[in-house]
C-alpha positions as CSV (number, residue, x, y, z in Angstrom):
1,X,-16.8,-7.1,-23.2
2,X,-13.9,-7.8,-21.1
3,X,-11.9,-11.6,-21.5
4,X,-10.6,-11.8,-18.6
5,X,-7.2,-11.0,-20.7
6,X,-5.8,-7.9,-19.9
7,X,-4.8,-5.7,-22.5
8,X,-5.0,-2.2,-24.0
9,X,-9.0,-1.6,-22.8
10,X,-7.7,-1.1,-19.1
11,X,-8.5,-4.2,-17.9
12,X,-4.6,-5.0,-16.2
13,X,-4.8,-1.2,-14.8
14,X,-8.5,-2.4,-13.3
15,X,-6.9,-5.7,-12.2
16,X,-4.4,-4.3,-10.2
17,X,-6.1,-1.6,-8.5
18,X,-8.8,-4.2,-7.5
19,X,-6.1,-6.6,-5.8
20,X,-4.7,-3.9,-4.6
21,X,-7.4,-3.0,-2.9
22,X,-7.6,-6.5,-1.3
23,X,-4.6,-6.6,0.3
24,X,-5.2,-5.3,4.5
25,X,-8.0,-4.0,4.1
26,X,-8.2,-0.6,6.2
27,X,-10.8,-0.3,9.4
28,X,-11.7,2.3,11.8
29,X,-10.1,5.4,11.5
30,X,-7.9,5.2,9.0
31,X,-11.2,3.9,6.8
32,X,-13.2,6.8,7.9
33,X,-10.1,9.1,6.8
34,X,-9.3,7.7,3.5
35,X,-13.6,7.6,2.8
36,X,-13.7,11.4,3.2
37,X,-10.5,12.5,1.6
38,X,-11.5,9.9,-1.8
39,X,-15.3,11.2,-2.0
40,X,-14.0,15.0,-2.1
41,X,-11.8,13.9,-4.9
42,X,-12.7,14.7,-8.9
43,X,-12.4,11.1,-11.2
44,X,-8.9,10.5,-12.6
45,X,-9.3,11.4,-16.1
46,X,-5.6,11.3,-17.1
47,X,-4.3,8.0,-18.7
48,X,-1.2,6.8,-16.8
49,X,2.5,7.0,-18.1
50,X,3.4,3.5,-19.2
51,X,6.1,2.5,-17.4
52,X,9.0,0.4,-18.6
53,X,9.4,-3.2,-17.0
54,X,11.8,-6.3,-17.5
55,X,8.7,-8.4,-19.0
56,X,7.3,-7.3,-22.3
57,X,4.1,-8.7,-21.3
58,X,4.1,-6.7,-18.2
59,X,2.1,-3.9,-18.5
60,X,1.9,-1.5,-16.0
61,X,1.3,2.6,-15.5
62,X,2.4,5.3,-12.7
63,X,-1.2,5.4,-10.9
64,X,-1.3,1.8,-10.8
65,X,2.4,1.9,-9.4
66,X,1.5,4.6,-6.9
67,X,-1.0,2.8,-5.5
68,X,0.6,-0.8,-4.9
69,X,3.6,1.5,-2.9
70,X,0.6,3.2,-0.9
71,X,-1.2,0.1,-0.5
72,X,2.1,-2.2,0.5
73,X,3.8,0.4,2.1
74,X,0.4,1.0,4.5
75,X,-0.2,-2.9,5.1
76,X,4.2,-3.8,5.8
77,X,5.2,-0.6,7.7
78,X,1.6,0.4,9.5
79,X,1.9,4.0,8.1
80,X,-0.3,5.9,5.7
81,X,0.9,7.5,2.9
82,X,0.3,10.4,2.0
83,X,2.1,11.3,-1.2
84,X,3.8,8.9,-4.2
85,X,6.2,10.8,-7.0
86,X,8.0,8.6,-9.3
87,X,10.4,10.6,-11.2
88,X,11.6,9.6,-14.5
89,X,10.7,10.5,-18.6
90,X,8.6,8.5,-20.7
91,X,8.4,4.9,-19.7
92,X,11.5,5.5,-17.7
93,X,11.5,5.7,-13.8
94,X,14.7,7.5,-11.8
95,X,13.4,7.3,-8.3
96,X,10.7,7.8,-6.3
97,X,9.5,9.7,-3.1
98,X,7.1,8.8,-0.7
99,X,5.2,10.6,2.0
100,X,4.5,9.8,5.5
101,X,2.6,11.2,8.5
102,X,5.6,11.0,11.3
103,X,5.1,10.3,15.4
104,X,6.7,11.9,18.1
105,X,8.4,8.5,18.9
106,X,9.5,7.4,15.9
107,X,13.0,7.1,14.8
108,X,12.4,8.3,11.8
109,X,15.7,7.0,10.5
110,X,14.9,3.2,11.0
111,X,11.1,4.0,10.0
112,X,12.7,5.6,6.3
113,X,15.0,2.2,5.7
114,X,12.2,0.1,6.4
115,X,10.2,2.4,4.3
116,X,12.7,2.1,1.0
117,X,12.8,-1.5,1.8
118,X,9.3,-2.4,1.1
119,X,9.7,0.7,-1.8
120,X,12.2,-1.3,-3.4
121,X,10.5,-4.9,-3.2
122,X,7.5,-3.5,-4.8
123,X,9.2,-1.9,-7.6
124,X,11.5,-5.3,-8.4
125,X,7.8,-7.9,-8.2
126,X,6.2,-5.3,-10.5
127,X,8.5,-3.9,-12.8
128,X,11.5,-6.0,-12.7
129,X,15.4,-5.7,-10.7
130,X,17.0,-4.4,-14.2
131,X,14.4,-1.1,-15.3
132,X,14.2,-0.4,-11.3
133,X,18.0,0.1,-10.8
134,X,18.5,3.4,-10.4
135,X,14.5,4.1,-8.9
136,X,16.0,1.7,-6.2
137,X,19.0,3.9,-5.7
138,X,17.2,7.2,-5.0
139,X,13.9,6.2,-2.9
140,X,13.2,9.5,-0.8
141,X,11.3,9.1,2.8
142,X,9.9,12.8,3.7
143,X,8.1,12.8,6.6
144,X,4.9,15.3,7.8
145,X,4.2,16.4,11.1
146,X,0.9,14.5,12.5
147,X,-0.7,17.6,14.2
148,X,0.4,20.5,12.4
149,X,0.7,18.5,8.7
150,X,4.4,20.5,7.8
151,X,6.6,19.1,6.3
152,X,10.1,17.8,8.5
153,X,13.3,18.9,7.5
Protein backbone atom coordinates (compact mmCIF):
# COMPACT_ATOMS: atom_id res chain seq x y z
CA UNK A 1 0.00 0.00 0.00
CA UNK A 2 1.40 3.21 -0.90
CA UNK A 3 1.51 6.38 1.92
CA UNK A 4 1.49 8.92 -0.10
CA UNK A 5 5.40 9.08 1.09
CA UNK A 6 7.69 8.35 -1.49
CA UNK A 7 10.39 6.13 -0.84
CA UNK A 8 12.29 2.98 -2.07
CA UNK A 9 8.74 1.07 -3.47
CA UNK A 10 8.84 3.59 -6.53
CA UNK A 11 6.40 5.73 -5.47
CA UNK A 12 8.79 9.30 -6.11
CA UNK A 13 9.78 7.70 -9.68
CA UNK A 14 5.65 7.25 -10.17
CA UNK A 15 5.18 10.71 -8.76
CA UNK A 16 7.21 12.39 -11.15
CA UNK A 17 6.43 10.74 -14.26
CA UNK A 18 2.69 11.41 -13.44
CA UNK A 19 3.34 15.38 -12.98
CA UNK A 20 5.27 15.14 -15.64
CA UNK A 21 2.90 14.01 -17.59
CA UNK A 22 0.63 16.97 -16.48
CA UNK A 23 2.56 19.66 -17.51
CA UNK A 24 1.24 20.82 -21.63
CA UNK A 25 -0.42 18.26 -22.28
CA UNK A 26 0.27 17.20 -26.07
CA UNK A 27 -2.92 17.43 -28.83
CA UNK A 28 -3.30 16.65 -32.40
CA UNK A 29 -0.47 15.49 -34.09
CA UNK A 30 2.08 15.40 -31.92
CA UNK A 31 -0.54 13.14 -29.55
CA UNK A 32 -1.24 10.86 -32.41
CA UNK A 33 2.73 10.56 -32.97
CA UNK A 34 3.82 9.99 -29.49
CA UNK A 35 0.42 7.33 -29.09
CA UNK A 36 1.91 5.11 -31.84
CA UNK A 37 5.59 5.32 -31.21
CA UNK A 38 4.78 4.46 -27.06
CA UNK A 39 2.21 1.43 -27.88
CA UNK A 40 5.02 -0.23 -30.24
CA UNK A 41 7.30 0.04 -27.28
CA UNK A 42 8.19 -3.20 -24.82
CA UNK A 43 7.68 -2.08 -20.70
CA UNK A 44 10.73 -0.57 -19.11
CA UNK A 45 12.02 -3.32 -17.05
CA UNK A 46 15.42 -1.79 -16.11
CA UNK A 47 15.56 0.05 -12.72
CA UNK A 48 16.97 3.54 -13.24
CA UNK A 49 20.58 4.74 -12.25
CA UNK A 50 20.15 6.83 -9.05
CA UNK A 51 21.35 9.95 -9.66
CA UNK A 52 23.25 12.07 -7.27
CA UNK A 53 21.48 15.48 -6.14
CA UNK A 54 22.31 18.43 -3.59
CA UNK A 55 19.30 17.17 -1.29
CA UNK A 56 19.70 13.88 0.47
CA UNK A 57 16.09 13.45 0.53
CA UNK A 58 15.94 14.03 -3.14
CA UNK A 59 15.59 11.07 -4.75
CA UNK A 60 15.60 10.85 -8.27
CA UNK A 61 16.75 8.24 -11.38
CA UNK A 62 17.89 8.81 -15.20
CA UNK A 63 14.46 7.74 -16.76
CA UNK A 64 12.68 10.01 -14.47
CA UNK A 65 15.41 12.73 -15.44
CA UNK A 66 14.94 12.00 -19.14
CA UNK A 67 11.57 12.52 -19.17
CA UNK A 68 11.21 15.92 -17.19
CA UNK A 69 14.00 17.32 -20.12
CA UNK A 70 11.62 15.69 -22.82
CA UNK A 71 8.56 16.87 -21.14
CA UNK A 72 9.99 20.65 -20.32
CA UNK A 73 12.03 20.96 -23.11
CA UNK A 74 8.65 20.02 -25.48
CA UNK A 75 6.20 22.46 -23.39
CA UNK A 76 9.29 25.79 -23.14
CA UNK A 77 10.96 25.41 -26.66
CA UNK A 78 7.72 23.81 -28.84
CA UNK A 79 10.02 20.99 -30.16
CA UNK A 80 9.84 17.35 -29.63
CA UNK A 81 12.48 15.43 -28.51
CA UNK A 82 13.53 12.74 -29.71
CA UNK A 83 16.51 11.39 -27.83
CA UNK A 84 17.91 12.13 -23.89
CA UNK A 85 21.67 10.65 -22.94
CA UNK A 86 22.90 11.74 -19.65
CA UNK A 87 26.45 10.74 -19.50
CA UNK A 88 28.09 10.19 -16.29
CA UNK A 89 29.12 6.81 -13.81
CA UNK A 90 27.21 5.74 -10.94
CA UNK A 91 25.14 8.36 -9.39
CA UNK A 92 27.28 10.83 -11.12
CA UNK A 93 26.08 12.92 -14.20
CA UNK A 94 28.92 14.72 -16.80
CA UNK A 95 26.56 16.06 -19.33
CA UNK A 96 23.81 15.40 -21.30
CA UNK A 97 22.59 15.40 -25.01
CA UNK A 98 19.38 15.95 -26.34
CA UNK A 99 17.73 15.34 -29.64
CA UNK A 100 15.62 17.45 -31.84
CA UNK A 101 13.67 17.20 -35.10
CA UNK A 102 15.11 20.52 -36.93
CA UNK A 103 12.97 23.01 -39.61
CA UNK A 104 14.17 24.36 -42.64
CA UNK A 105 13.83 27.84 -40.96
CA UNK A 106 15.28 27.53 -37.93
CA UNK A 107 18.41 28.95 -36.68
CA UNK A 108 19.49 26.20 -35.25
CA UNK A 109 22.11 28.09 -33.31
CA UNK A 110 19.56 30.25 -31.22
CA UNK A 111 17.15 27.12 -31.14
CA UNK A 112 20.29 24.98 -29.33
CA UNK A 113 20.99 27.95 -26.59
CA UNK A 114 17.47 28.07 -25.87
CA UNK A 115 17.51 24.48 -25.84
CA UNK A 116 20.60 24.14 -23.05
CA UNK A 117 18.83 26.86 -21.32
CA UNK A 118 15.76 25.15 -20.33
CA UNK A 119 18.39 21.78 -20.07
CA UNK A 120 20.09 23.51 -17.52
CA UNK A 121 17.08 24.90 -15.41
CA UNK A 122 15.72 21.44 -15.23
CA UNK A 123 18.80 19.88 -14.03
CA UNK A 124 19.43 22.74 -11.11
CA UNK A 125 15.22 22.42 -9.77
CA UNK A 126 15.75 18.69 -9.82
CA UNK A 127 18.98 17.77 -8.87
CA UNK A 128 20.62 20.80 -7.37
CA UNK A 129 23.30 23.85 -8.95
CA UNK A 130 26.42 21.96 -7.10
CA UNK A 131 26.00 17.89 -8.53
CA UNK A 132 24.85 19.57 -11.99
CA UNK A 133 28.05 21.64 -12.61
CA UNK A 134 29.77 20.07 -15.02
CA UNK A 135 26.23 18.32 -16.78
CA UNK A 136 25.58 22.14 -17.23
CA UNK A 137 28.87 22.69 -18.85
CA UNK A 138 28.56 20.06 -21.60
CA UNK A 139 24.72 20.06 -22.69
CA UNK A 140 24.88 18.82 -26.51
CA UNK A 141 21.85 20.05 -29.04
CA UNK A 142 22.07 17.50 -32.14
CA UNK A 143 19.55 18.11 -34.50
CA UNK A 144 17.63 15.56 -37.15
CA UNK A 145 16.39 16.33 -40.35
CA UNK A 146 12.34 16.43 -40.37
CA UNK A 147 11.76 14.60 -43.63
CA UNK A 148 14.62 12.41 -44.16
CA UNK A 149 15.22 11.77 -40.09
CA UNK A 150 19.43 12.00 -40.55
CA UNK A 151 21.17 13.22 -38.36
CA UNK A 152 22.80 17.20 -39.04
CA UNK A 153 26.32 17.70 -38.92
Amino acid sequence: MNTGTPGADGSTDAWLVEASRQLDVPTGDVARLIDAISTKLPAMRRPGRPLASDDPAVAVNDRVLKKLLATRVRSTVGRLVVNVALDGSGADLSGVTIGLIARYRDDLRTEADRVREVVGTVLVDVLGETVTAAARADIGVHWQDVYTREWLT
